[in-house]
C-alpha positions in Angstrom: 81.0 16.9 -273.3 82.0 20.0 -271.6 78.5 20.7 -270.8 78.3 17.3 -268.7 81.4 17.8 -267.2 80.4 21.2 -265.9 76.8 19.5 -264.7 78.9 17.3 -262.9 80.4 19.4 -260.3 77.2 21.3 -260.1 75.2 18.5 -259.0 77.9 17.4 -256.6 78.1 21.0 -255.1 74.0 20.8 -254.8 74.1 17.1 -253.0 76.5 18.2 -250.5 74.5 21.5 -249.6 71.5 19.3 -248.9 73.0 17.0 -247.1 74.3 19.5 -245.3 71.0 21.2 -244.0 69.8 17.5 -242.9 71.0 16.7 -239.3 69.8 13.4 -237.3 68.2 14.5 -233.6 69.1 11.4 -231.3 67.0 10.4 -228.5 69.0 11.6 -226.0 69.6 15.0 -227.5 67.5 18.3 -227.5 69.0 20.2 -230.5 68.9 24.0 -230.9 69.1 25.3 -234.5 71.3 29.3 -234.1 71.3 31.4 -237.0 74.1 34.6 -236.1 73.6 33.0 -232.8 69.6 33.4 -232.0 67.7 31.1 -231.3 65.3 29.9 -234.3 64.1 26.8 -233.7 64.1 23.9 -231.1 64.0 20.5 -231.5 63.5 18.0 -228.5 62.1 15.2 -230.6 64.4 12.5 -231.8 64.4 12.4 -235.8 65.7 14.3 -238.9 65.7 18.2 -238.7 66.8 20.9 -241.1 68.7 23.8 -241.4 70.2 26.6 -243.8 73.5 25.6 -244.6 76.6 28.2 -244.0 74.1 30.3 -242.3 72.4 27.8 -239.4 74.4 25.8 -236.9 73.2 23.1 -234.4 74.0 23.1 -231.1 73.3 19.8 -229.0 72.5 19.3 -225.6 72.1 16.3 -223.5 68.4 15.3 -222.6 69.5 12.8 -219.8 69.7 13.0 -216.5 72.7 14.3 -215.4 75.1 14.3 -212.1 77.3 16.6 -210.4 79.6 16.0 -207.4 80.1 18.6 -205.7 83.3 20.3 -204.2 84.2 20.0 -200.4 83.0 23.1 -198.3 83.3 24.0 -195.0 80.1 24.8 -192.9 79.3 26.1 -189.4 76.2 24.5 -187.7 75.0 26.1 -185.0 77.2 25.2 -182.6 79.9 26.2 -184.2 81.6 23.2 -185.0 82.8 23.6 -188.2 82.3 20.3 -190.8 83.5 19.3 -194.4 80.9 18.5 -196.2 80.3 17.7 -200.1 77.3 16.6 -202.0 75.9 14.4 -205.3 73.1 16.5 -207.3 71.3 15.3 -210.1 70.0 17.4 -212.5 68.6 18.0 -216.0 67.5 20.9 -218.8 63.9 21.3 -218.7 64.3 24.7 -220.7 66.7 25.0 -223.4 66.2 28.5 -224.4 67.0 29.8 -221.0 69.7 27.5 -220.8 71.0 28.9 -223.6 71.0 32.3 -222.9 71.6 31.5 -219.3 75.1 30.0 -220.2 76.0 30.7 -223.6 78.6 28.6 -225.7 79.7 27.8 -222.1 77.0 24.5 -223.1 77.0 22.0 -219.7 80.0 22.5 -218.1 79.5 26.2 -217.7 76.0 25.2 -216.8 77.9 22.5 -213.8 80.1 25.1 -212.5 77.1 27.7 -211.5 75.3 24.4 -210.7 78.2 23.9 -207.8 77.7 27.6 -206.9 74.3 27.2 -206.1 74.2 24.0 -204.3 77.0 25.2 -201.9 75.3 28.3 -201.0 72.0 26.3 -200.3 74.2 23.5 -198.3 75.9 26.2 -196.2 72.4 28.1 -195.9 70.5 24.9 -194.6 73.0 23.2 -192.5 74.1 26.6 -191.1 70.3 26.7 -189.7 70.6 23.5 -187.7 73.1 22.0 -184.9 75.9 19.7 -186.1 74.5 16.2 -184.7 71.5 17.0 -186.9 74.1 17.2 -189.9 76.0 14.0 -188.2 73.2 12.2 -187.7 71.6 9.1 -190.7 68.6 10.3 -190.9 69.6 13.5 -193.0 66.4 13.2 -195.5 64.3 16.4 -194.4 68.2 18.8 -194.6 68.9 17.5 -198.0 65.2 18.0 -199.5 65.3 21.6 -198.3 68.6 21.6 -200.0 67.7 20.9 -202.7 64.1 22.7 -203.1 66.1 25.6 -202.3 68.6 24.9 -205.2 66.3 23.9 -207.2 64.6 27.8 -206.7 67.7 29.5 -207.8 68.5 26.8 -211.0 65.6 27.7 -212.3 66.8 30.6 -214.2 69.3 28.5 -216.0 66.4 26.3 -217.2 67.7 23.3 -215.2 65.8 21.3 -213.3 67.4 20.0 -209.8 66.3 17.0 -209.3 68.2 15.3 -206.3 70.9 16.4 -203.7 72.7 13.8 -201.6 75.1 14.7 -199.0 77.6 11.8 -199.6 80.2 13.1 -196.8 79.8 15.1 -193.3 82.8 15.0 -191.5 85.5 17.1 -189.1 88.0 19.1 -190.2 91.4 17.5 -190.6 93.0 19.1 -187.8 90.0 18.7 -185.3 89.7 15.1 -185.9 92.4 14.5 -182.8 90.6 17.1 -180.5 87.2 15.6 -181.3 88.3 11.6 -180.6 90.1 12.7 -177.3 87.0 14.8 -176.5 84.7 11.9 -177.4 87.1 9.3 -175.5 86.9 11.1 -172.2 83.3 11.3 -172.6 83.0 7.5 -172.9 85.6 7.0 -170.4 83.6 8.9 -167.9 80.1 7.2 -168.7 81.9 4.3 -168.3 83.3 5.5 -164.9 79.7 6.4 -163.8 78.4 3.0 -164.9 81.0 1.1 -162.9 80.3 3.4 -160.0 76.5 2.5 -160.0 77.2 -1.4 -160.8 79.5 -1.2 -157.4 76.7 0.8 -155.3 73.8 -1.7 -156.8 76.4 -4.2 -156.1 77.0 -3.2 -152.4 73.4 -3.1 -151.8 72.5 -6.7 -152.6 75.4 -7.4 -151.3 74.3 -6.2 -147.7 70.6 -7.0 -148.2 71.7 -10.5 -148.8 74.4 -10.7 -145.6 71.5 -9.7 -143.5 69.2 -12.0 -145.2 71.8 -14.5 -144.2 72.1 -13.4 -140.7 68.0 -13.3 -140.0 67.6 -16.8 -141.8 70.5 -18.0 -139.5 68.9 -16.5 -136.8 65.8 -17.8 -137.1 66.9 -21.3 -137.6 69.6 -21.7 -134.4 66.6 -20.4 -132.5 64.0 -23.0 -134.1 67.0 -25.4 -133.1 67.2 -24.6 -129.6 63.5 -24.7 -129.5 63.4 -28.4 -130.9 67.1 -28.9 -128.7 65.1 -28.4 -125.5 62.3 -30.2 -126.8 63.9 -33.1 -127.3 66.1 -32.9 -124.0 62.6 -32.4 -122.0 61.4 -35.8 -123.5 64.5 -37.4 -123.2 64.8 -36.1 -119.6 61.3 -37.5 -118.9 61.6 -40.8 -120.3 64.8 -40.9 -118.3 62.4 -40.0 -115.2 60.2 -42.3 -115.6 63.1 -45.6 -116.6 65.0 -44.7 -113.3 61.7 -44.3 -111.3 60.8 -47.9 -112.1 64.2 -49.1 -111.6 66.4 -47.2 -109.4 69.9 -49.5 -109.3 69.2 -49.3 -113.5 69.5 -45.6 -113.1 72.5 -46.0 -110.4 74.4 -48.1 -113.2 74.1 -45.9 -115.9 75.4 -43.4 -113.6 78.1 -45.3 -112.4 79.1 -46.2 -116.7 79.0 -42.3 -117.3 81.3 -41.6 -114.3 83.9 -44.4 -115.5 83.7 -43.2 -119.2 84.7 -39.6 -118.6 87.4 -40.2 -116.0 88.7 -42.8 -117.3 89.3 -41.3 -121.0 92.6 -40.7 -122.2 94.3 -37.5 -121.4 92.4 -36.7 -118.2 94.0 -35.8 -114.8 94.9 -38.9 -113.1 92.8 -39.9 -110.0 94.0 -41.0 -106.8 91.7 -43.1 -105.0 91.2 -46.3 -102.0 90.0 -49.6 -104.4 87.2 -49.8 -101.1 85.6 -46.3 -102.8 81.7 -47.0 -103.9 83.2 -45.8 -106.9 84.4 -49.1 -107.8 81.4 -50.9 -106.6 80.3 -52.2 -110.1 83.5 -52.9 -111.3 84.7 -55.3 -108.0 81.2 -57.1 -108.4 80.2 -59.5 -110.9 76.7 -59.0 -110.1 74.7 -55.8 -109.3 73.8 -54.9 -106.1 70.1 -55.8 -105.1 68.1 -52.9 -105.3 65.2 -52.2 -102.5 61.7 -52.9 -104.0 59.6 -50.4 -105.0 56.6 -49.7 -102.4 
């Protein structure tokens, strides 16, 4: 009996050293295996690994791809007009030794703040190189490759792998925001001042070209009238010419009718005259007088 009951605690002393030097690798996990802290073995492949126990300790890392905003920095294009600007990188170990003795126990956060280092300095280095609507503009693909290539150069020695920088904000600096919308206001302002001069100017021209249009047209057609007036008075005149040579007391009538319609209109001067005047000759007759045949 006191033989099994020391076996006992043997055997449960034995189990839980083996399962001790038995860790799972997960999928998402690159394990390192440290014994006095080197490096003696890596594991990226999921499954079980093992390890001296009370002498070996695992250290995991994550195998995913990872991201990393950025903090906001000032930058000088080169124009001088200083913008805030911050970033989104992703990023991922590729080497886990050098990671290792790149950051230590630090493990991924240590790993994210040099990370942060980096990527500024390459932001500030790139955008300092180029003028500010470049960094202002949408089409920022070709700034934030080089961005990141050049990050991507310096990470390398912490076994990281850059894979992606985004700049997710490019503005003014707080207290140049005012300055900069007055600035841009009087530059629309006086584009739109310009526009409205050149709409009056285009405005005054048609407006000119069309009055003498108007004039020429008018013109043209009061003489075209006159033309067909005098036209039309010289037939008129001529068939007149030709009635009153057939029939001269017709033509002495019609006379006579025109004389008593204008003088005797309303509102003309009166007219003191005998009742013997010839000027009355077709109104004291019922008849009118015989005229002399033709020869």
């Amino acid at each position: 009996m006191a033989k099994a009951g020391f076996i006992l605690p043997v055997l449960f002393v034995a189990g839980a050293v083996a399962l001790s030097s038995v860790f799972i690798v997960d999928e998402r996990e690159k394990v390192l295996v440290l014994q006095f802290g080197q490096v003696k073995q890596e594991i990226n492949t999921p499954g079980l690994g093992f390890k001296i126990p009370l002498i070996q300790d695992v250290v995991r890392y994550d195998d995913r791809i990872l991201g990393l905003p950025t903090q906001p920095i000032e930058v000088t294009p080169l124009d001088d007009r200083r913008l805030v600007v911050d970033a989104f990188a992703r990023w991922r170990i590729v080497n886990l030794v050098d990671f290792r003795e790149a950051v230590g126990a630090g493990g991924t956060e240590s790993a994210q703040a040099r990370l942060d280092r980096i990527i500024n300095t390459a932001i500030r280095q790139v955008l300092g190189s180029v003028p500010s609507g470049a960094v202002l503009s949408e089409d920022r693909t070709g700034l934030m490759n080089r961005i990141r290539d050049l990050a991507k150069a310096e990470a390398a020695s912490l076994g990281v792998d850059v894979i992606d920088v985004r700049l997710t904000r490019t503005d003014l600096p707080e207290q140049n925001l005012a300055a900069t919308f007055a600035r841009m206001r009087a530059e629309r302002e006086r584009e739109a001042a310009d526009e409205v001069a050149r709409g009056n100017e285009a405005a005054s021209r048609v407006r000119a070209s069309a009055d003498r249009t108007v004039v020429e047209v008018t013109s043209e057609a009061r003489k075209q009238a006159e033309v067909i007036r005098g036209e039309a008075d010289a037939a008129r005149n001529g068939i007149y010419a030709e009635a009153f040579g057939r029939d001269p007391e017709f033509f002495a009538f019609t006379r006579s009718l025109t004389a008593y319609e204008r003088s005797l209109k309303e509102g003309n001067s009166s007219i003191v005259m005998n009742p013997d005047s010839d000027f009355f000759t077709y109104l004291r007759s019922e008849q009118a007088p015989v005229a002399a045949p033709q020869p």
